[in-house]
C-alpha positions in Angstrom: 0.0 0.0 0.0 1.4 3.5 -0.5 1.9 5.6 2.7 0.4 8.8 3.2 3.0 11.6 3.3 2.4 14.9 4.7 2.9 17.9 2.6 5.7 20.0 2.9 6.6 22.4 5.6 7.4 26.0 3.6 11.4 25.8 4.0 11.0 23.0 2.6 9.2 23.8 -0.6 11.2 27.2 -0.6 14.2 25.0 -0.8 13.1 22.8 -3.7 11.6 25.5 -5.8 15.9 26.9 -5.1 16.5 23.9 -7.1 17.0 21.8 -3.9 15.3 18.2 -4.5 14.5 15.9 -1.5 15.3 12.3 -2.2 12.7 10.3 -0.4 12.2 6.9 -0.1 9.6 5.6 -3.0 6.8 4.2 -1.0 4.8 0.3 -1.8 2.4 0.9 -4.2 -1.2 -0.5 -3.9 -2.5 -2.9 -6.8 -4.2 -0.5 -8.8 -5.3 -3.3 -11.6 -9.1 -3.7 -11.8 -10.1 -7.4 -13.1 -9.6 -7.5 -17.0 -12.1 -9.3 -17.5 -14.4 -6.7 -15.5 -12.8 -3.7 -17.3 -14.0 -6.0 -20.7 -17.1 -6.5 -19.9 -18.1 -2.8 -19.1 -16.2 -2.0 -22.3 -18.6 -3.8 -24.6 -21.3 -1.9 -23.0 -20.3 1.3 -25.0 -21.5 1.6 -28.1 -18.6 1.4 -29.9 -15.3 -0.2 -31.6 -15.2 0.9 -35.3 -12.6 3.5 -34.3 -8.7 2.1 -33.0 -8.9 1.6 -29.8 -7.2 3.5 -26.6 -4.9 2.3 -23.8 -6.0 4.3 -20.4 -3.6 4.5 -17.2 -4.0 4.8 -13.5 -2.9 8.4 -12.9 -1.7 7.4 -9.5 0.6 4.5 -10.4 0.8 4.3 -14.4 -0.8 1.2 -14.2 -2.5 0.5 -17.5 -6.3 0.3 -17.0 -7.8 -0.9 -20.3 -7.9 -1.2 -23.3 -10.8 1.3 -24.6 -12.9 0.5 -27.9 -13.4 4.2 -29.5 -16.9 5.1 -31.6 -17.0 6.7 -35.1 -19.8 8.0 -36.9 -21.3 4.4 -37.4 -21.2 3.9 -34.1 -23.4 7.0 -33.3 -25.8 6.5 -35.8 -26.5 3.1 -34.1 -26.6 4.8 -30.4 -28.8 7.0 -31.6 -30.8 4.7 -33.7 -31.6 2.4 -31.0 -32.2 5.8 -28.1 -34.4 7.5 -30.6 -36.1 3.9 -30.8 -36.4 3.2 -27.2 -37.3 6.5 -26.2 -40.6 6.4 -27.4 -41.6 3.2 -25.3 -40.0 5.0 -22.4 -41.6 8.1 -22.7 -45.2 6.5 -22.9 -44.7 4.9 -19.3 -46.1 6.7 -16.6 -44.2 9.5 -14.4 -43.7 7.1 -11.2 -42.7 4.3 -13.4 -40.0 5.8 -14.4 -38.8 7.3 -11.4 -38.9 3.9 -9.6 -36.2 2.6 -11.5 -34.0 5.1 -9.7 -35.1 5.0 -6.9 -33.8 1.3 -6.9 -30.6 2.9 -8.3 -30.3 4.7 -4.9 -30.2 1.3 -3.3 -28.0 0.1 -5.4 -25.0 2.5 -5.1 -25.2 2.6 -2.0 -24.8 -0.9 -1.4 -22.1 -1.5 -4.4 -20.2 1.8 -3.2 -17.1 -0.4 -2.5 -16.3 -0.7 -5.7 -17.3 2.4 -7.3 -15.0 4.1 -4.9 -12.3 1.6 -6.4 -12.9 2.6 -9.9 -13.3 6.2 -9.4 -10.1 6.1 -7.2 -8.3 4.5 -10.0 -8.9 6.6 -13.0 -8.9 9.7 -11.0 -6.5 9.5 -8.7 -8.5 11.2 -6.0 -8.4 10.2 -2.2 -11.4 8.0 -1.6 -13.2 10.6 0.8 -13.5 12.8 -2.3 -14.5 9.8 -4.6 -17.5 9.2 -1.8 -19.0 12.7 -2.8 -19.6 11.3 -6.2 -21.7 8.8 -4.4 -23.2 10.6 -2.5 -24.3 13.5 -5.1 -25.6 10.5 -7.2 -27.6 8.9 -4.5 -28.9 12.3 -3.4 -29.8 13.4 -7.5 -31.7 9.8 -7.4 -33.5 10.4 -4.6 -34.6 13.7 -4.7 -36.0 13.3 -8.5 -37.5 9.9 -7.7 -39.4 11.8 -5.1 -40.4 14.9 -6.8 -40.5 14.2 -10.7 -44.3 13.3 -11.1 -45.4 16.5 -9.3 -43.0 18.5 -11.4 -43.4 17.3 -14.8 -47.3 17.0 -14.1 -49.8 18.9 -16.2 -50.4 22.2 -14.6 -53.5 24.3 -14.9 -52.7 27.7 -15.7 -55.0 31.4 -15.7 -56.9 31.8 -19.0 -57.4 34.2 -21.1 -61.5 35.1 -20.0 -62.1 33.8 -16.8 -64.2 30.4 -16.9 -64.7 30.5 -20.6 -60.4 29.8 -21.3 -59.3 26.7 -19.5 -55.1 26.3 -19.9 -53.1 23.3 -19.0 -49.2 23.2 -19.1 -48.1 20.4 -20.4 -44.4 18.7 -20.4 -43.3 16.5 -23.1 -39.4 15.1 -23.2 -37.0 16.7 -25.5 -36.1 13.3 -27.2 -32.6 12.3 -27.0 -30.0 14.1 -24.7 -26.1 14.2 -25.3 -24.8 14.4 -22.0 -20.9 15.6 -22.1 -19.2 14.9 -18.9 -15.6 15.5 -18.1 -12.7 13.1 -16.3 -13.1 14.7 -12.9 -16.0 13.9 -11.0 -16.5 11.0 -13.7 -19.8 9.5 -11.6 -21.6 12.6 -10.4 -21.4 14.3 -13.6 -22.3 11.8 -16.1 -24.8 10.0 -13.6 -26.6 13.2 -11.9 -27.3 14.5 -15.4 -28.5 11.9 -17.2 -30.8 10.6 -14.4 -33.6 13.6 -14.5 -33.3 13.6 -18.3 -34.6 9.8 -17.8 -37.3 10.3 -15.5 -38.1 13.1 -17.9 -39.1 10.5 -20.7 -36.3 11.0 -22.5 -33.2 8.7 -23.8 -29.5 9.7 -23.3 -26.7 9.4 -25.0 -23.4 9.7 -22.7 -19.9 10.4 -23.9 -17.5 10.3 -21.3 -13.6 11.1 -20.9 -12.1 8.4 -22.2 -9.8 8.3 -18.9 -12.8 7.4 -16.4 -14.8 5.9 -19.5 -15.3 2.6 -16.7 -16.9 4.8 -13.8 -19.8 5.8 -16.4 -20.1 2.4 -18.0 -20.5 0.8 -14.5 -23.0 3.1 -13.9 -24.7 2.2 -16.9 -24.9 -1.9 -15.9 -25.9 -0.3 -12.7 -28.9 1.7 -13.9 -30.1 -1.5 -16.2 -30.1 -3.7 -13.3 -32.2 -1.3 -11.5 -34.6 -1.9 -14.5 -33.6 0.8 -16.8 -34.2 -0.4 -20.6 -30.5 -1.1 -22.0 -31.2 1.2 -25.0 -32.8 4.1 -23.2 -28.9 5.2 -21.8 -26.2 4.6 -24.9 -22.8 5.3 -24.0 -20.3 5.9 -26.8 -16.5 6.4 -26.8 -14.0 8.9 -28.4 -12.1 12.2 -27.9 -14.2 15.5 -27.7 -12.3 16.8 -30.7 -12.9 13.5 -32.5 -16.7 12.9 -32.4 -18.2 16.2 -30.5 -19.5 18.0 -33.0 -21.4 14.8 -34.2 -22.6 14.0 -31.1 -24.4 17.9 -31.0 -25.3 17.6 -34.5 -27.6 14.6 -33.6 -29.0 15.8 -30.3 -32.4 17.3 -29.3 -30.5 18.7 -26.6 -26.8 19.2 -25.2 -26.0 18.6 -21.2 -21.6 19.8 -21.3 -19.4 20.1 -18.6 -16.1 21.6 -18.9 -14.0 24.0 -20.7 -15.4 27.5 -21.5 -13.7 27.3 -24.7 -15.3 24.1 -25.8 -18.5 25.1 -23.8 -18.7 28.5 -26.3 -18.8 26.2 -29.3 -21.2 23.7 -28.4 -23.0 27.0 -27.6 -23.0 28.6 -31.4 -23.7 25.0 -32.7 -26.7 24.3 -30.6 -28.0 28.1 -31.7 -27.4 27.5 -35.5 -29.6 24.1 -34.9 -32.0 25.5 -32.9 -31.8 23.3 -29.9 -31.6 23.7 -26.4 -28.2 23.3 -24.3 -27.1 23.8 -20.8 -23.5 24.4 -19.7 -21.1 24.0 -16.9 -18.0 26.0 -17.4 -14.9 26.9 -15.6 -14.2 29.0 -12.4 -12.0 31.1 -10.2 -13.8 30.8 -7.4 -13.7 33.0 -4.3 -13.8 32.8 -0.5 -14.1 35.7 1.4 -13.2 35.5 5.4 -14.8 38.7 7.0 -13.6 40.2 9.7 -15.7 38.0 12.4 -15.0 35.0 11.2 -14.5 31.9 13.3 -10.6 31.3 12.1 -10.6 28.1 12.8 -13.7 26.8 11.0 -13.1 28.4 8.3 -9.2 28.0 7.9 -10.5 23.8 8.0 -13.4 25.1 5.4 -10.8 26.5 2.6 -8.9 22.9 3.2 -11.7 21.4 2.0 -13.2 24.1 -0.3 -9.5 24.4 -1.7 -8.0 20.8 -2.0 -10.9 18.3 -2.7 -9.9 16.3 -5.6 -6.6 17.7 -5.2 -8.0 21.3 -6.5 -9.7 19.4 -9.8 -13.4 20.4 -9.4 -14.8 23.0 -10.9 -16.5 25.0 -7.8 -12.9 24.9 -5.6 -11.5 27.9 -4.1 -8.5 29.5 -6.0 -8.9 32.7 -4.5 -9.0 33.8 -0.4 -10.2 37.2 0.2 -9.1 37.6 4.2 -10.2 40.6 6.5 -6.6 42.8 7.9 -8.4 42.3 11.2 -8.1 38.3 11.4 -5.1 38.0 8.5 -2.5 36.7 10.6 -4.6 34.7 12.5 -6.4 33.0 9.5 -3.2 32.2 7.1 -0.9 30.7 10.6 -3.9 28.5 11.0 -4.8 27.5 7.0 -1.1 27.2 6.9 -0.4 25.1 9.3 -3.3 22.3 8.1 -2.5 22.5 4.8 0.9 21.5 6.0 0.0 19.0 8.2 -2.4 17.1 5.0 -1.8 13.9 4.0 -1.2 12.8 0.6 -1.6 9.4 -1.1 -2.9 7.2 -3.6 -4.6 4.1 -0.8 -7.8 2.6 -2.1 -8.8 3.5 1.6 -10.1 6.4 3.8 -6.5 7.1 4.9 -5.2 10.5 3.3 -6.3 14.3 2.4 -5.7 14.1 -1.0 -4.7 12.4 -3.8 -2.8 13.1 -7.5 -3.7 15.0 -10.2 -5.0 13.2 -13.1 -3.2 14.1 -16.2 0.4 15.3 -17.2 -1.4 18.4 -18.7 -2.5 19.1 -15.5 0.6 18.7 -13.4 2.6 21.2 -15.5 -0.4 23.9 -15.4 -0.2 23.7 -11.9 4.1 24.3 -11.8 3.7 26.7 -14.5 1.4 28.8 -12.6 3.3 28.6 -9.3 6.6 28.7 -11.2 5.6 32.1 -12.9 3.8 33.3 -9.2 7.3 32.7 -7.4 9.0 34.1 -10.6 7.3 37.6 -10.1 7.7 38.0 -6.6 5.1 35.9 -5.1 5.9 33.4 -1.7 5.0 30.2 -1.2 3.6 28.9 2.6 3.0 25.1 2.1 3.4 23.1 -0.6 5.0 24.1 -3.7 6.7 21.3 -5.5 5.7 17.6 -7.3 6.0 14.8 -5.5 7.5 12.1 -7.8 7.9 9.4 -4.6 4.3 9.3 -4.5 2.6 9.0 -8.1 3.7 10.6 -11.3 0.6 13.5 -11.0 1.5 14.0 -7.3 1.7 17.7 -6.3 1.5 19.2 -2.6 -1.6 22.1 -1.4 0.4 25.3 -2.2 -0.5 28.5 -0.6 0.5 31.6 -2.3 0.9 34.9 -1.1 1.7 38.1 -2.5 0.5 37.5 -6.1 -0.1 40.4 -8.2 -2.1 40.6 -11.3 0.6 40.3 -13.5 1.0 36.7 -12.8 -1.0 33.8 -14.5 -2.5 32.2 -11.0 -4.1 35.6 -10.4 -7.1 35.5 -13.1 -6.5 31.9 -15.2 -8.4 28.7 -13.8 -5.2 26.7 -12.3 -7.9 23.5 -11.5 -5.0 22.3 -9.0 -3.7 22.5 -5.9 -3.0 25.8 -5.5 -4.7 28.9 -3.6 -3.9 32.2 -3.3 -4.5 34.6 -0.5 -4.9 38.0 -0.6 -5.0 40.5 2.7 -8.3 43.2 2.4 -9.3 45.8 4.3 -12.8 45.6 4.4 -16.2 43.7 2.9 -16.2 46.2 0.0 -12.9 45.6 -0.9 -13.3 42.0 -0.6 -16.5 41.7 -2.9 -15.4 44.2 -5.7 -11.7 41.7 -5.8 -14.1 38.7 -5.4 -16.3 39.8 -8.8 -13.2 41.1 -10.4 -13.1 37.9 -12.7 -15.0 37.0 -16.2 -16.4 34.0 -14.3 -19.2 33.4 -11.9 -19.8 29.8 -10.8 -19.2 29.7 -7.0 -18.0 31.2 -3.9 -17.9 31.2 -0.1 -18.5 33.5 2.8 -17.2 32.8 6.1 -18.6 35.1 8.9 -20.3 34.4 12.9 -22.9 36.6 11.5 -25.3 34.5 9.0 -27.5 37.5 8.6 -24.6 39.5 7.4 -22.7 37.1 5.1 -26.3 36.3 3.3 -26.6 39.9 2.3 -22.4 40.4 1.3 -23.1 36.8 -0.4 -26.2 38.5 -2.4 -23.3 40.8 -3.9 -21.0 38.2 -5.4 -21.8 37.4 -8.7 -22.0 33.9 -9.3 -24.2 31.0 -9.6 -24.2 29.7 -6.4 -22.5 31.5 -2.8 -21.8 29.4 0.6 -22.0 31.1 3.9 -19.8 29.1 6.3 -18.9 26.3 3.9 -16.8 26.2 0.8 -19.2 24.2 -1.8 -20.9 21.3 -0.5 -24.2 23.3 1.4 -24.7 25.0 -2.4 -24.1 21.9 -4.6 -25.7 19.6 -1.9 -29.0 21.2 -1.4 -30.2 20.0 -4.4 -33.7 21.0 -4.6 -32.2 25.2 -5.3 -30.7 25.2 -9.0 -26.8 25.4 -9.7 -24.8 26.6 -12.1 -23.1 29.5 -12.9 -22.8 32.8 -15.0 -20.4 34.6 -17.1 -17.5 32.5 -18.8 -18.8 29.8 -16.4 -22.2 28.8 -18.4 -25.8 29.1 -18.6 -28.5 26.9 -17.5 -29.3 25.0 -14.8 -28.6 21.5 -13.1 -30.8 20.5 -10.0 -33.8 21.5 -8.7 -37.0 21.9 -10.9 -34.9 23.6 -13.3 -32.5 20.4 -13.5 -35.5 18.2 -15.2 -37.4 20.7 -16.6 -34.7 21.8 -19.0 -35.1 18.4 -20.9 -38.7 19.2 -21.5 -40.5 20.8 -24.2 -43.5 22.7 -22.9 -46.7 22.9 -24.6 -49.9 24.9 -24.0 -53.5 23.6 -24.6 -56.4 26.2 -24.4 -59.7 25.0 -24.7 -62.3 27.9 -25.0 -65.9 27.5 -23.7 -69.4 28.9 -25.0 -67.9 31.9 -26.6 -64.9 33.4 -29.3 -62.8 35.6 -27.9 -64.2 37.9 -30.6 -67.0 39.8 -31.0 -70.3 38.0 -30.5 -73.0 37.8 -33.7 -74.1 41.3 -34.5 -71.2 43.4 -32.2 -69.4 45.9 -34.0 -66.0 45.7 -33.7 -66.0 49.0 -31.7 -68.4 47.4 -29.2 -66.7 44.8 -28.8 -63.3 46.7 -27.7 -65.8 48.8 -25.4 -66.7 45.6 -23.7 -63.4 44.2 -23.5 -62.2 47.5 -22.2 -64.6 47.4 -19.1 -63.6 43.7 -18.6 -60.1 44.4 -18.2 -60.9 47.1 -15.9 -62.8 45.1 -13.7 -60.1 42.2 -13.8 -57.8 44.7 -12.7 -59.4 45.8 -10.1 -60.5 42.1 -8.5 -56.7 41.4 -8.8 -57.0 39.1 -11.3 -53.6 37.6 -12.8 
C-alpha cells in the first residue's frame, strides 16, 4: 500500500523550488489493476469499436487500465438509432414508473459503493473521501428526483385568457434524445446526476465520457439497467471530444456539457445554429471571502476542504482567499499550518487528504502557474513542488501569497492545488476583488454573523454563494438550482430547473361557449368597449 505523506513544511518547498530536491524513499504501491475481464465487460457496453482503440492509465501509479474501444460516426448513428427507438416506449410509461427505477438505483450505489469508490479512485487518482461525494451526489440526484418528478413534470392548470370561458393546462413532453458531455473529474456525479432527471423526464441519453474514467460511467450504466432501466434508453459511446463532439451535437435534441469555456462557447454557437436547447457548466475562479468576524478556525479547515478536494480538480474549488486585515495573521498561521500537516496518497482507503492529479497536462499547469507566481515575486507557505515518490501526478496544497495581477495564477483557472490569499481591508474591498473575474460559478463567505454574510453573499456574482462552507451546502442542497454565469455557463442542473430543462413545454387552451371575438351582431367597436370594461374590472378584482 502506498503511505500517506504529509505535505511540505514552507522551507522545505522554498528549498526545492531553489533547485534543492529531496530524495525520499519511494513508497509500496497498492494494486491498482481492476479485473480485465471486469474492465471488458463494461467496455462492450459502449456503443462502440469501429474506431482504434485506446490504452487508459491509472494516474496514480501508471498502471495501465484498459484497453478502450473508441466510436465513429457508425457507431453513433447506431446509439442514436436504438435511443431515438427506445425513447418512445419509455416516454409513454407513466411519471412514477419511471422514477422507480431510480429510486432502486439509490439502493443500489449505495450498497455497491465499495467498488465504485475503487474505480473512481483508480482513474482519478483522487483520495477515496473525495470519490464518496460522487456517491453521494448520485444517490442524493436519485433520490430527490425519484421523489419529486411526477409533481413537477405534471400537467399544470394555468390562468386563461376570459375567466371560466379559457381553460389552460401546461403540459411537459421530453425533448427526445439528450447528449450528455461529462468530463474526467467527478466522472460518476457528472455523467450520472445528469443523465438521471433527463430519464425520468421520458427521455433517452446518450453519454460520452472522458475516455480516462470511461469505466466509472459504463458501470453506472450496468448499474442503472439492473435497477430496471431499458438497455437502449442510456447509450454510452466512446471517443475524444475533438474527434466525435461535433457529431454528437449535430444529432441531439439537446446538449448537457461540462467543462472548458472554450469548448462550452462552441457547443454554444452549434446548438443556436440548430436551434436546440443546451445547458452548460464552465470553468471558475472561485472565491472565498473571510470577514472580519470569522470563526478562524472553521473556516481555515473550510478553505482545506473548499481548496483541496480532488486535489483542487473540481470545478467549484476555491482559487482565490479574500481575508479581512483584522483576522489575516490569524487566519493564514492557522490555514497554513493544516494545509501543512495534510496527508497525501494514492490508498484505495479512507486514509489520506488528497490524492494526485489526473493528467500530465494538469501537473505542469499547476508548476507553471506557481513557477511564474514565485518568478514575479510571489511566496510560497505550504506546498510548492511535485512529488514524484508518490505518483507521477502528485503535487503538494500550495498557498501563495503576494500574487499580483501580472502573474497567471491571479485571473487563469489553475484547477489544482494551488490557492492564493490575498490580505483586504474591508467587505467592500473584498466583494469588488471577489467579482473582479469574467467568471461566476461559485463562492464562499465565512462570517459568525449569518444574517450578514447572506446579504455580502447576495453581492457576489455567481451562480451559487456558501455562507460558512466552501461548496458542499450550495451543490448539496439540491432542490435550489446550480450553475453559474459569465464565462462559467448558462443553464441550470438540479432542482426543478434540472429536469425541466429536458422538456418541451406545450400549452393547450380550450375555449368554452364563446370566441374571444366579437359575439353575432357586435361591432368591432363594441366589442373593444366591452373588452375594455372587462379588463378594468379584472384589474381591479386582482385578477392575474
Amino acid at each position: 500500500m502506498t503511505a500517506t505523506v504529509r505535505s511540505s513544511s514552507t522551507s522545505t518547498a522554498r528549498r526545492r523550488l531553489a533547485g534543492a530536491a529531496p530524495a525520499p524513499v519511494p513508497p509500496p504501491r497498492p494494486d491498482w489493476s481492476l479485473l480485465p475481464e471486469r474492465v471488458a465487460a463494461l467496455a462492450e457496453r459502449a456503443s462502440a469499436g469501429h474506431a482504434p482503440p485506446v490504452e487508459t492509465f491509472a494516474p496514480a501509479t501508471g498502471a495501465k487500465i484498459a484497453d478502450l474501444p473508441q466510436s465513429d460516426e457508425r457507431d453513433l448513428d447506431d446509439a442514436f438509432a436504438r435511443a431515438a427507438l427506445a425513447q418512445r416506449e419509455w416516454a409513454a410509461r407513466p411519471v412514477a414508473e419511471r422514477a422507480a427505477v431510480f429510486g432502486r438505483l439509490h439502493d443500489l450505489i449505495l450498497r455497491r459503493q465499495a467498488e465504485i469508490l475503487d474505480i473512481i479512485q483508480t482513474e482519478t487518482g483522487k483520495a477515496r473521501s473525495h470519490a464518496f461525494e460522487e456517491v453521494v451526489d448520485v444517490a442524493i440526484n436519485a433520490r430527490y428526483y425519484a421523489r419529486t418528478a411526477a409533481s413537477t413534470l405534471r400537467d399544470h392548470a394555468r390562468s386563461g385568457a376570459l375567466p371560466v370561458l379559457t381553460s389552460v393546462r401546461e403540459v411537459r413532453h421530453p425533448k427526445g434524445v439528450v447528449v450528455v458531455i461529462s468530463p474526467w473529474n467527478y466522472p460518476l456525479a457528472l455523467s450520472v446526476s445528469d443523465a438521471l432527471p433527463a430519464l425520468i423526464a421520458g427521455n433517452a441519453v446518450v453519454s460520452r465520457p472522458d475516455n480516462q474514467t470511461a469505466i466509472t460511467t459504463l458501470w453506472a450504466h450496468e448499474l442503472a439497467e439492473q435497477a430496471g432501466l431499458p438497455r437502449d434508453v442510456w447509450q454510452v459511446v466512446l471517443g475524444r471530444g475533438r474527434d466525435l463532439g461535433a457529431h454528437l451535437v449535430q444529432r441531439a435534441d439537446f446538449v448537457d456539457y461540462t467543462g472548458s469555456t472554450a469548448t462550452g462557447r462552441g457547443i454554444a454557437a452549434q446548438a443556436a445554429a440548430q436551434l436546440i436547447g443546451c445547458s452548460l457548466e464552465l470553468g471558475g475562479k472561485n472565491a472565498m471571502l473571510v470577514l472580519a468576524d470569522a470563526d478562524v478556525a472553521k473556516a481555515a479547515a473550510g478553505a482545506v476542504r473548499g481548496c483541496f478536494s480532488s486535489a483542487g480538480q473540481l470545478c467549484e474549488s476555491m482559487e482565490r482567499l479574500y481575508v479581512n486585515a483584522a483576522v489575516y495573521d490569524d487566519f493564514v498561521a492557522a490555514f497554513v499550518a493544516n494545509v501543512a500537516a495534510m496527508r497525501l496518497g494514492a490508498n484505495l482507503a479512507y486514509d489520506s487528504d488528497m490524492g494526485s492529479l489526473t493528467f500530465a497536462r494538469q501537473l505542469e499547469t499547476v508548476q507553471a502557474h506557481v513557477a511564474d507566481a514565485v518568478r514575479h515575486g510571489a511566496t510560497v507557505l505550504s506546498g510548492g513542488r511535485a512529488r514524484p515518490d508518490l505518483g507521477p501526478y502528485f503535487y503538494e496544497p500550495t498557498v501563495l501569497t503576494g500574487v499580483t495581477a501580472q502573474m497567471r495564477v491571479h485571473r487563469e483557472e489553475t484547477f489544482g492545488p494551488v490557492v492564493s490569499v490575498y490580505r483586504v481591508e474591508s467587505d467592500d474591498e473584498a466583494v469588488e476583488q471577489a467579482n473582479d473575474t469574467r467568471y461566476g460559478l461559485n463562492a464562499s463567505v465565512w462570517t459568525r454573523n449569518t444574517a450578514h454574510g447572506r446579504r455580502v453573499a447576495e453581492r457576489i456574482r455567481a451562480g451559487a454563494v456558501n455562507v460558512n462552507d466552501g461548496y458542499a451546502a450550495a451543490w448539496g442542497s439540491i432542490d435550489a438550482p446550480s450553475g453559474g454565469v459569465g464565462d462559467s455557463g448558462l443553464g441550470r442542473r438540479h432542482g426543478r430547473e434540472g429536469i425541466l430543462k429536458y422538456t418541451d413545454v406545450q400549452t393547450i387552451a380550450t375555449q368554452r361557449l364563446f370566441p374571444i371575438a366579437p359575439l353575432p351582431g357586435m361591432s368591432d367597436a363594441m366589442w373593444a368597449k366591452t373588452m375594455t370594461t372587462a379588463l378594468w374590472a379584472l384589474r381591479r378584482i386582482g385578477r392575474k
